[in-house]
VORO-983565 format. One record per residue (C-alpha): x, y, z; residue in one letter. Coordinates in steps of 0.2 Angstrom, whole numbers, plus 5000, padded with zeros to 4 digits. Layout:
BEGIN
{x: X&y: Y&z: Z&res: a};
...
***
This chain:
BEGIN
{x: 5450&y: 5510&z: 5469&res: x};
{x: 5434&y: 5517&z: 5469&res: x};
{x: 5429&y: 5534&z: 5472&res: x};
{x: 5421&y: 5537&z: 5489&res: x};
{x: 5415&y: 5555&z: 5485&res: x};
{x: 5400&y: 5559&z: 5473&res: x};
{x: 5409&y: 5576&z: 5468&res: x};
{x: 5414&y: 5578&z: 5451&res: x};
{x: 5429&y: 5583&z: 5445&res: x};
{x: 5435&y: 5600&z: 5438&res: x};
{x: 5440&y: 5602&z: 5421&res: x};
{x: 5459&y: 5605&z: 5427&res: x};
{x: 5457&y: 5589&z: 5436&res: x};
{x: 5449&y: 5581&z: 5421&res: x};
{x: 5464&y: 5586&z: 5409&res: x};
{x: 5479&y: 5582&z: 5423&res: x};
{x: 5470&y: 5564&z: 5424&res: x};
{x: 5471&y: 5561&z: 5405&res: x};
{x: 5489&y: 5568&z: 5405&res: x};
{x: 5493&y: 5553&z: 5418&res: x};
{x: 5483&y: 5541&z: 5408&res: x};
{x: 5490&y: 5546&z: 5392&res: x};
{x: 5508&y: 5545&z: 5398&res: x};
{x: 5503&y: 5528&z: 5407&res: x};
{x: 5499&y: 5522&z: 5391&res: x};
{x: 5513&y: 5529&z: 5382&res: x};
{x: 5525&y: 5521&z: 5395&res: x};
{x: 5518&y: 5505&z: 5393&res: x};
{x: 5520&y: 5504&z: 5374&res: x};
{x: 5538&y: 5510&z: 5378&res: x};
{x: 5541&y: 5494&z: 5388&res: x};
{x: 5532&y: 5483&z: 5374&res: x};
{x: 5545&y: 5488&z: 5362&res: x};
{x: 5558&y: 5487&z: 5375&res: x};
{x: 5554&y: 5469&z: 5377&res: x};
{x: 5554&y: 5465&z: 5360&res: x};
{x: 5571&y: 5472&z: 5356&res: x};
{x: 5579&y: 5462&z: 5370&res: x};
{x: 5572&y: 5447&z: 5363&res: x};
{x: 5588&y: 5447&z: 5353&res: x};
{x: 5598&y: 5446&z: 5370&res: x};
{x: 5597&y: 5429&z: 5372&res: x};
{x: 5613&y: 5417&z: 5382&res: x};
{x: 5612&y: 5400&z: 5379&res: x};
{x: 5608&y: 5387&z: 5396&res: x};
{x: 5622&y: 5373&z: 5398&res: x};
{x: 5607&y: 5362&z: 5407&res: x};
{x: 5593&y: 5366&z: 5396&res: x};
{x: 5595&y: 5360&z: 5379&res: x};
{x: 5588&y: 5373&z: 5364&res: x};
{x: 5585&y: 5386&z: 5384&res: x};
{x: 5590&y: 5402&z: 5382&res: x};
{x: 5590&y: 5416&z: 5397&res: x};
{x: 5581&y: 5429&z: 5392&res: x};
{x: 5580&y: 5447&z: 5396&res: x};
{x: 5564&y: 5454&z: 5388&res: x};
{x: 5553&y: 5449&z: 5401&res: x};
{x: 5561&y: 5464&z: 5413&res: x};
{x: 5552&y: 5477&z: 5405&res: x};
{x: 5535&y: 5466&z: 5405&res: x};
{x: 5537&y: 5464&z: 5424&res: x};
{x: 5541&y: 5482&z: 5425&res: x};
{x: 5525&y: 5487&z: 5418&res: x};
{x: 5515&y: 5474&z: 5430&res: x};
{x: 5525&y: 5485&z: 5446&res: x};
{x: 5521&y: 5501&z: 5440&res: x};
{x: 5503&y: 5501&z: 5433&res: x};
{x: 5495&y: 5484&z: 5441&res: x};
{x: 5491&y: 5467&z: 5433&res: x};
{x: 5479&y: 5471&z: 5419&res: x};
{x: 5490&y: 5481&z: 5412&res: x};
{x: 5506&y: 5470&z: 5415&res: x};
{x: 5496&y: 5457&z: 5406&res: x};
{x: 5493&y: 5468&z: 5391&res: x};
{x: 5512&y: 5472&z: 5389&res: x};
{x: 5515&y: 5455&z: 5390&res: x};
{x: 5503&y: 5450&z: 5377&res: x};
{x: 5511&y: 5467&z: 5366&res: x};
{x: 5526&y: 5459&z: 5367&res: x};
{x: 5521&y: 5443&z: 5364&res: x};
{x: 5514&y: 5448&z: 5347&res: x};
{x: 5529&y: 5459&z: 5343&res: x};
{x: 5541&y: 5443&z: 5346&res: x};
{x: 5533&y: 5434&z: 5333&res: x};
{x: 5532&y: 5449&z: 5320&res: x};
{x: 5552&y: 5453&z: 5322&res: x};
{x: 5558&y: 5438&z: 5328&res: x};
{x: 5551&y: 5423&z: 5320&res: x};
{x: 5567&y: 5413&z: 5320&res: x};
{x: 5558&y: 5396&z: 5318&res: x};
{x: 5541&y: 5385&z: 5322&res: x};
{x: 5550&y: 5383&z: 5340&res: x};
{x: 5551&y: 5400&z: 5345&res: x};
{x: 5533&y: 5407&z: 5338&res: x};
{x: 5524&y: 5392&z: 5344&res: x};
{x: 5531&y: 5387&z: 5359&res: x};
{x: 5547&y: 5399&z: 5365&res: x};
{x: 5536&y: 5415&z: 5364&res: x};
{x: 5519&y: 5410&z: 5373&res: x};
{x: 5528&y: 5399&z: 5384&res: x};
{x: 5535&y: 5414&z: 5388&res: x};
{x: 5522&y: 5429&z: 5389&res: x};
{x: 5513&y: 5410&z: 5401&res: x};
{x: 5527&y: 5413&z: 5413&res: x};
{x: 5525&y: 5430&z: 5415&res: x};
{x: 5508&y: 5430&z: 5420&res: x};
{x: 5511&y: 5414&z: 5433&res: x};
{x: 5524&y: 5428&z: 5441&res: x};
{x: 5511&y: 5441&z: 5440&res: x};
{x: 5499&y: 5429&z: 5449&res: x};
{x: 5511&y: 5426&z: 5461&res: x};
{x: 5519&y: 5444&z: 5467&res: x};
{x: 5498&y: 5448&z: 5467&res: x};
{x: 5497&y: 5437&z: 5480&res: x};
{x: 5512&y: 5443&z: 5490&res: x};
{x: 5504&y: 5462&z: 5490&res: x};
{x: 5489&y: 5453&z: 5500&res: x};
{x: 5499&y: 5441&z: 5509&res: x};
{x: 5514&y: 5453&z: 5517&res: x};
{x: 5507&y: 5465&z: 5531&res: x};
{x: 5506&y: 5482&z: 5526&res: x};
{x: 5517&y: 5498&z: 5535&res: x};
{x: 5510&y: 5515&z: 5542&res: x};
{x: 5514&y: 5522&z: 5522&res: x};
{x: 5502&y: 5510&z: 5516&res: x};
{x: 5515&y: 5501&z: 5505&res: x};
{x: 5519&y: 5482&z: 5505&res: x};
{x: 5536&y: 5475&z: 5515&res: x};
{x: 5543&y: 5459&z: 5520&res: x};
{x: 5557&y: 5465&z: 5533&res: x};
{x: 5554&y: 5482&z: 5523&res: x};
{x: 5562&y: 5474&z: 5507&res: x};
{x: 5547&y: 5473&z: 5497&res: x};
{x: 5559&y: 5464&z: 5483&res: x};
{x: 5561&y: 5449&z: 5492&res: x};
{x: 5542&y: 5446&z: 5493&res: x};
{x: 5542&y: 5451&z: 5476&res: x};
{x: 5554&y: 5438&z: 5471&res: x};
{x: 5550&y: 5425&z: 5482&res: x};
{x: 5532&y: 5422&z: 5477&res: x};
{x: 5534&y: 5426&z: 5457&res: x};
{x: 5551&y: 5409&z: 5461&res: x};
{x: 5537&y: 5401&z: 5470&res: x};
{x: 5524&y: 5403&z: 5457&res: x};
{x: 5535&y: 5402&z: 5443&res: x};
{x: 5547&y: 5387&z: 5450&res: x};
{x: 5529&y: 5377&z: 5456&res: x};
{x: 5518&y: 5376&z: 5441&res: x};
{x: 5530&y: 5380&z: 5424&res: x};
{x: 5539&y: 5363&z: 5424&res: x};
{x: 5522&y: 5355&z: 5425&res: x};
{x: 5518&y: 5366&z: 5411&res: x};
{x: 5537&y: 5364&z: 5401&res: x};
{x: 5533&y: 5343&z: 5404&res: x};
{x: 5514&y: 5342&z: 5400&res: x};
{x: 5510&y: 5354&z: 5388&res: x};
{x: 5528&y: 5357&z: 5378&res: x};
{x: 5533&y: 5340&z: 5375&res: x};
{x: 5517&y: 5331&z: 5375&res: x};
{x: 5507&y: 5342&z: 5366&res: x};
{x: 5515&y: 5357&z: 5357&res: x};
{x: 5531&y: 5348&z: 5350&res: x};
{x: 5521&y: 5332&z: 5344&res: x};
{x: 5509&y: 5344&z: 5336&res: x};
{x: 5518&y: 5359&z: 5329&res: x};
{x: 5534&y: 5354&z: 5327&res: x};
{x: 5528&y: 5333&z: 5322&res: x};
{x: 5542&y: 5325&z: 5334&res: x};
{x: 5539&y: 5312&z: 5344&res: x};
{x: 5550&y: 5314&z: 5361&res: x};
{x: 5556&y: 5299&z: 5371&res: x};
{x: 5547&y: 5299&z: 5387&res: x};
{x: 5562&y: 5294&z: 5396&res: x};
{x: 5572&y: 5310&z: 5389&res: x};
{x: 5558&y: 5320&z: 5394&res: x};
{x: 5558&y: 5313&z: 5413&res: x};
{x: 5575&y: 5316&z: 5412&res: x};
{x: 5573&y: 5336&z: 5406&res: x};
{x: 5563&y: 5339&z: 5424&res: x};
{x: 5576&y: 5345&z: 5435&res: x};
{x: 5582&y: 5355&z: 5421&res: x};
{x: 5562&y: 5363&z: 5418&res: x};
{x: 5565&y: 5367&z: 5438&res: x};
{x: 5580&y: 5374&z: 5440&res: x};
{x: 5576&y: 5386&z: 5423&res: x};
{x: 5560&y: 5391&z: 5430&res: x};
{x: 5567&y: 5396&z: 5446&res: x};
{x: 5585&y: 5405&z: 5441&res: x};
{x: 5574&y: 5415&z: 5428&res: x};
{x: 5563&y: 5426&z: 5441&res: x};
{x: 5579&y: 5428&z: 5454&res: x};
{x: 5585&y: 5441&z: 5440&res: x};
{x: 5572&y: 5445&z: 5430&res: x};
{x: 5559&y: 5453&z: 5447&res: x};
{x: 5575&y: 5460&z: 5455&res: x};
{x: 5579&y: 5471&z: 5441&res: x};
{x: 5562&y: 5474&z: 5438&res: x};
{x: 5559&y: 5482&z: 5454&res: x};
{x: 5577&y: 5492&z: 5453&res: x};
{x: 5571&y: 5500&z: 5437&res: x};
{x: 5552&y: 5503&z: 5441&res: x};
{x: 5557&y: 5511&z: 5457&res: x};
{x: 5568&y: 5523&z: 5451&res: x};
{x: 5555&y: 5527&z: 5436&res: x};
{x: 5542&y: 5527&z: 5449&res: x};
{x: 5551&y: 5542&z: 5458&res: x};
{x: 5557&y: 5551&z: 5442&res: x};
{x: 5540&y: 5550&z: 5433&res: x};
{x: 5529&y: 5550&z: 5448&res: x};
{x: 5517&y: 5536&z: 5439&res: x};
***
């Protein structure tokens, strides 16, 4: 937000707002390499085939609730780049699972933005839907998420990336037939991950004061 007064600020203001800054920062990175390492978590879906539930976009989400989209993004992005230096399992994964991924996370993003506009406001000046602010939360990042990501799993993965990069030609009808699975993936994923987002970034929000 912009400042609404012309008066500059003292050199003990100066320093406590780099401290906040630099610890911003150093918090973020923290969540980066969260997310990496729990790339290595990974349970296997009994609807999706070669889907994994994932755990390592928590921390990303995290980031987005405690220091704002920009930010969010960038963590995402870190991470992205730190999958595909310490986990490049295989063509799939650093082509297609990991941006596919860090894709997702910004669709969430773009969707619990919207929910801090869309939900009215309280006397404290924070956001509340029936003052659980995690069920707007969660409700917009499904809604995002579960709208516009199985558009993207069936136009963009298996008629352009997998044909591409990996040089397979999938059967159109085995495609159609993956839909219901692109759905229910894209919407079971942000009914844990934002959840246990906004437990985490909560708490650290009060301990940290960020």
């Amino acid at each position: 937000m912009r400042r609404l007064t012309s008066f500059k600020l003292s050199p003990v203001d100066n320093i406590v707002d780099l401290a906040m800054k630099t610890k911003s920062i150093a918090l973020a990175i923290t969540f980066a390499a969260v997310a990496v390492g729990l790339t290595a978590i990974k349970i296997p879906t009994l609807f999706y085939p070669g889907g994994f539930f994932r755990f390592s976009q928590i921390p990303v989400v995290i980031a987005f609730l405690l220091f704002g989209f920009r930010i969010g993004v960038l963590v995402g992005f870190v991470t992205l780049l730190g999958q595909i230096a310490v986990f490049p399992f295989n063509a799939s994964a650093v082509f297609i699972a990991y941006p596919m991924e860090f894709a997702s996370s910004v669709v969430m993003f773009v969707g619990m933005h919207l929910s801090n506009n869309l939900i009215k406001k309280d006397g404290s000046g924070n956001y509340s839907l029936l003052k659980k602010p995690a069920i707007g939360l969660t409700a917009f990042a499904t809604l995002f998420r579960g709208g516009i990501m199985p558009f993207a799993d069936y136009g963009v993965t298996f008629h352009v990336l997998v044909p591409l990069l990996l040089q397979i030609k999938v059967a159109e009808a085995y495609i159609v037939a993956l839909v219901p699975s692109f759905i229910a993936y894209n919407v079971i994923v942000p009914l844990y991950t934002v959840p246990a987002a906004y437990f985490v970034a909560k708490r650290v929000s009060r301990s940290l004061k960020v």
